[in-house]
C-alpha positions as a printed Julia matrix, in Angstrom:
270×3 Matrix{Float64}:
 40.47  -47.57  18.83
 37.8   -49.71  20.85
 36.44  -53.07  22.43
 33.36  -53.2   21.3
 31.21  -57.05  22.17
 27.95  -57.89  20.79
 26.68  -61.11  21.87
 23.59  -63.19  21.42
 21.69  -65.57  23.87
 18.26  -67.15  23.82
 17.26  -64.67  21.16
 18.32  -61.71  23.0
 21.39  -59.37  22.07
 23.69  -57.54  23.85
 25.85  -54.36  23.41
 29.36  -53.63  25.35
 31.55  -51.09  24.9
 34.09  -48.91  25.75
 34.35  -45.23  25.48
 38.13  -44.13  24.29
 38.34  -41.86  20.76
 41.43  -42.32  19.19
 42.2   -38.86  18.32
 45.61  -38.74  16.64
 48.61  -40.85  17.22
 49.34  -41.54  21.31
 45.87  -38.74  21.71
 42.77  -39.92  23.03
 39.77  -38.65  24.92
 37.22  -41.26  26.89
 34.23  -39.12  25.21
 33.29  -41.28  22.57
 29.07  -43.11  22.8
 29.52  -46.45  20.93
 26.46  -47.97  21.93
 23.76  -45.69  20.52
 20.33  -46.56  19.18
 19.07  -45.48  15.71
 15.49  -44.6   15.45
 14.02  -45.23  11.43
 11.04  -44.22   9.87
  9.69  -45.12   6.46
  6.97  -43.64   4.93
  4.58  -44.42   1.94
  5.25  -42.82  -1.07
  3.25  -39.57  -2.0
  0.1   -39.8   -3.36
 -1.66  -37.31  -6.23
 -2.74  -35.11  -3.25
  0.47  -34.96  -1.95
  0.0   -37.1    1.38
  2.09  -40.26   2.54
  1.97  -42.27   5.77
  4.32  -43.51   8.15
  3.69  -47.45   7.77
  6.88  -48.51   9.39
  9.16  -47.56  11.91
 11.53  -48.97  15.01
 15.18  -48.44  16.69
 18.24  -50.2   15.53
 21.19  -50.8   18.05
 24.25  -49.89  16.85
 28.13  -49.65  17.63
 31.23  -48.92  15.86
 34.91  -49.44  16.24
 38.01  -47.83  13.96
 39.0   -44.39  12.7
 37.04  -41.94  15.02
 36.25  -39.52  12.18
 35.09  -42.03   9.73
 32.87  -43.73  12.82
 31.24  -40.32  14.05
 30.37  -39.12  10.3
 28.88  -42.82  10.01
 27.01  -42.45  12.67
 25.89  -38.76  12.06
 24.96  -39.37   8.67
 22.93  -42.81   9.68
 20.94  -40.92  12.2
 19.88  -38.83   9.66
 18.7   -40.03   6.79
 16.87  -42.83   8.83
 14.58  -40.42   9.81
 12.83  -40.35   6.76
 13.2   -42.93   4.64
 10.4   -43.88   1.71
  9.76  -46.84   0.08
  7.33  -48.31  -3.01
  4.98  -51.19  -2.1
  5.62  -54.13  -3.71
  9.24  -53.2   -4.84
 11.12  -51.74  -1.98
 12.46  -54.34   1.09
 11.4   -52.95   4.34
 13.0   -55.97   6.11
 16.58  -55.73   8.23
 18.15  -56.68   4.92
 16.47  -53.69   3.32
 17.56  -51.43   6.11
 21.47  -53.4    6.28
 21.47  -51.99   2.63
 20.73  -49.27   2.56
 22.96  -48.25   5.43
 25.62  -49.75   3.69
 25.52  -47.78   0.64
 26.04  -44.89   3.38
 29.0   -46.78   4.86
 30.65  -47.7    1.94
 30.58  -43.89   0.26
 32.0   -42.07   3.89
 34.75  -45.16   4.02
 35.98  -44.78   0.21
 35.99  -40.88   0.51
 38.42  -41.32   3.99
 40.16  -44.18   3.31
 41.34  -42.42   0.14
 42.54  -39.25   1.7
 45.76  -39.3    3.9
 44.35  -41.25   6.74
 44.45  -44.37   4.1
 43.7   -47.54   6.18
 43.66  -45.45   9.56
 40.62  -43.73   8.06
 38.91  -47.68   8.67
 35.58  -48.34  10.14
 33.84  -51.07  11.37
 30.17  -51.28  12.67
 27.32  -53.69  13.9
 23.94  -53.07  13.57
 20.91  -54.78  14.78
 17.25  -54.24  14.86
 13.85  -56.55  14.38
 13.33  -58.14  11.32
  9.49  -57.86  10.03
 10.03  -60.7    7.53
 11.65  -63.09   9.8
  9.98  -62.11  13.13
 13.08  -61.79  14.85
 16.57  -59.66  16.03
 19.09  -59.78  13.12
 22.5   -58.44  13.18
 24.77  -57.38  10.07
 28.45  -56.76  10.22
 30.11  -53.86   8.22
 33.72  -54.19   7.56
 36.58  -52.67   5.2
 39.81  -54.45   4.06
 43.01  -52.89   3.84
 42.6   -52.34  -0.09
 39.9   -49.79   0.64
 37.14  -52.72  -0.15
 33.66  -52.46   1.72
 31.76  -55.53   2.8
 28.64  -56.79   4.82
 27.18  -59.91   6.15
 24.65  -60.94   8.47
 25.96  -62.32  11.78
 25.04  -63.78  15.27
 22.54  -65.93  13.57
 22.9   -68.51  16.59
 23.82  -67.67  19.63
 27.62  -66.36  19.84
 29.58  -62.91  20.01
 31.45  -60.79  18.09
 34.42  -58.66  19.2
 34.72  -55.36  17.08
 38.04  -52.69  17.53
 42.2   -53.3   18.39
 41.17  -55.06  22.04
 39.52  -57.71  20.07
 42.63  -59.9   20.55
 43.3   -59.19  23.92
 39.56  -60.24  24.72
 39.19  -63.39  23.15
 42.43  -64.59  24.61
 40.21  -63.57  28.07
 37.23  -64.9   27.26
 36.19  -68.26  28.96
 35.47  -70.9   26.64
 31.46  -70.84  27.53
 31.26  -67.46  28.77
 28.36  -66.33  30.83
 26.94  -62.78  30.16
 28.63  -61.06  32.93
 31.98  -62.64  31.82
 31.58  -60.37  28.75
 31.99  -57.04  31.03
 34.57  -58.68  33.33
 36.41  -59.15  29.97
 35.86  -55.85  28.65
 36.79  -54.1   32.15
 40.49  -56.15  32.09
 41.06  -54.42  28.83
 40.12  -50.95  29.5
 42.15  -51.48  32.14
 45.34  -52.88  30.69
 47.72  -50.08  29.77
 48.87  -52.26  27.05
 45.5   -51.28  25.11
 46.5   -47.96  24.47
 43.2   -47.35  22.32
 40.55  -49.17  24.73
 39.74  -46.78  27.8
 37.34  -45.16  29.58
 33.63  -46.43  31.0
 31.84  -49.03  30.14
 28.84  -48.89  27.53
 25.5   -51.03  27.64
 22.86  -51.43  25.26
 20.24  -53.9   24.83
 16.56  -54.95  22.98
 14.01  -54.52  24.98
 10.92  -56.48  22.48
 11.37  -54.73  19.54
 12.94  -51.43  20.86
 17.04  -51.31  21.54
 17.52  -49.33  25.08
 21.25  -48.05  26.29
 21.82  -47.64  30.2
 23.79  -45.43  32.06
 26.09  -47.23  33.89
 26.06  -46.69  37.93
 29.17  -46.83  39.83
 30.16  -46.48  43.46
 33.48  -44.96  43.83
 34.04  -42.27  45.64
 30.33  -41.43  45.66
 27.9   -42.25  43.12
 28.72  -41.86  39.26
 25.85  -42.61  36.41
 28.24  -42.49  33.26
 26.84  -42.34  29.53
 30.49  -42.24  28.13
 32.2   -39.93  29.61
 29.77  -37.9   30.82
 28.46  -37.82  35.11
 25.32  -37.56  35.02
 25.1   -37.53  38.67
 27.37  -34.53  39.14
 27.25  -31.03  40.27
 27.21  -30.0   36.59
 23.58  -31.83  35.79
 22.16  -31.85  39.17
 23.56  -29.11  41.33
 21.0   -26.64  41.21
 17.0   -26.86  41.72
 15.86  -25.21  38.47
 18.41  -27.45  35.53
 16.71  -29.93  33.57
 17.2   -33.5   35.42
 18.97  -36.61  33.47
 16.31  -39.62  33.41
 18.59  -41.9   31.72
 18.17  -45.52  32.98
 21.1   -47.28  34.66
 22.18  -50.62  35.59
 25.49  -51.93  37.13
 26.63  -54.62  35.21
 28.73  -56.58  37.64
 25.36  -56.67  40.37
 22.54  -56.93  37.54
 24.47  -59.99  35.84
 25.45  -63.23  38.0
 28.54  -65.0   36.83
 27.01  -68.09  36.96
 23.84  -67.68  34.92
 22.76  -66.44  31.52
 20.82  -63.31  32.74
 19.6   -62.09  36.3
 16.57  -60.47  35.63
């Protein structure tokens, strides 16, 4: 299942998506959120008096592509042991490649445990995480991948400016891709796929996520068709179901239209 794009330009990074779960063969529902931050905290460890402080803490940007079970219980899991995390001064990295690590050793135990059930190499994940590095002063990315002989790997990526294409529309999209793409290319790109039948597992809305400073924000994405639509995945949050009556709690998700906020001929309309 899944296009998912990450790009980089001029030191800022990107997030695309789409929103299709694969949910068994020919069985799919346009549910899935694929662009998601991940808030982390790490904390001192405890003194004699039984007291620690929070000395560190940020959002990562994340997105996944691959076996929908093995992606949600990645992403479940990651969500919550970030939350409290604890390191030792002068041993422990706090850095990106601390945090890459450690998430890893989280990745790699959910993929061996589903890859060796009866899903085998449909039980596959990928993800790409991102977040400010405190060592480097600066976004780094890592990529988290298993082979087809149920072996887990990781490397940092999108050191320079570039783009990675995550999920089974990653062919289809390169082949699409101008050869110096612009930023808004990267949606037109994604929106042909979603949109090709042929991509059985890519579907749904569109997903965007990006760093704002430190910080990774995702955006509802607004759409006139029919009326007005502000989709998180497959969820309206403009519609009678979150706004139809006076006393409901009221969506304040940001949004942003890609194809307006994004000129084709520039890196970035801001």
């Amino acid at each position: 299942m899944t296009l998912c794009v990450v790009w980089k330009r001029s030191s800022r990074l990107h997030f695309a998506s789409d929103s299709r779960l694969t949910l068994s063969e020919n069985s799919y529902a346009d549910v899935g959120i694929k662009v998601l931050s991940v808030p982390y905290r790490i904390f001192s460890a405890t003194d004699q008096s039984g007291n620690r402080t929070l000395d560190f803490e940020g959002e990562l940007g994340m997105c996944f592509a691959g076996s929908a079970i093995n992606s949600l219980l990645l992403k479940e899991t990651v969500i919550e042991l970030l939350r409290d995390i604890q390191y030792a001064a002068g041993y422990s990295d706090t850095s990106m490649d601390g945090l890459a690590a450690f998430v890893f050793k989280v990745y790699k135990v959910i993929s061996q445990n589903i890859c060796a059930t009866t899903m085998g190499e449909r039980g596959r994940a990928e993800i790409l995480l991102s977040g400010h590095c405190g060592k480097m002063d600066r976004l780094r990315s890592f990529l988290f991948t298993t082979d087809n002989m149920n072996r887990h790997s990781f490397s940092e990526v999108l050191v320079d400016d570039g783009h990675e294409f995550l999920g089974s529309g990653k062919s289809q999209a390169k082949s699409l891709l101008p050869i110096v793409p612009t930023d808004r290319d990267f949606f037109e790109v994604l929106r042909k796929v979603i949109n090709d039948t042929s991509a059985a597992g890519v579907g749904g809305n569109i997903q965007y996520g990006t760093f704002e400073g430190k910080l990774f924000r995702t955006f509802g994405i607004a759409e006139l068709a029919e009326g007005v639509h502000y989709w998180r995945g497959g969820i309206d949050l403009n519609s009678q179901d979150f706004m139809g009556t006076h006393d409901a709690l009221v969506p304040a998700y940001k949004y942003i239209d890609p194809f307006q906020a994004f000129r084709a001929t520039s890196e970035d309309a801001r």
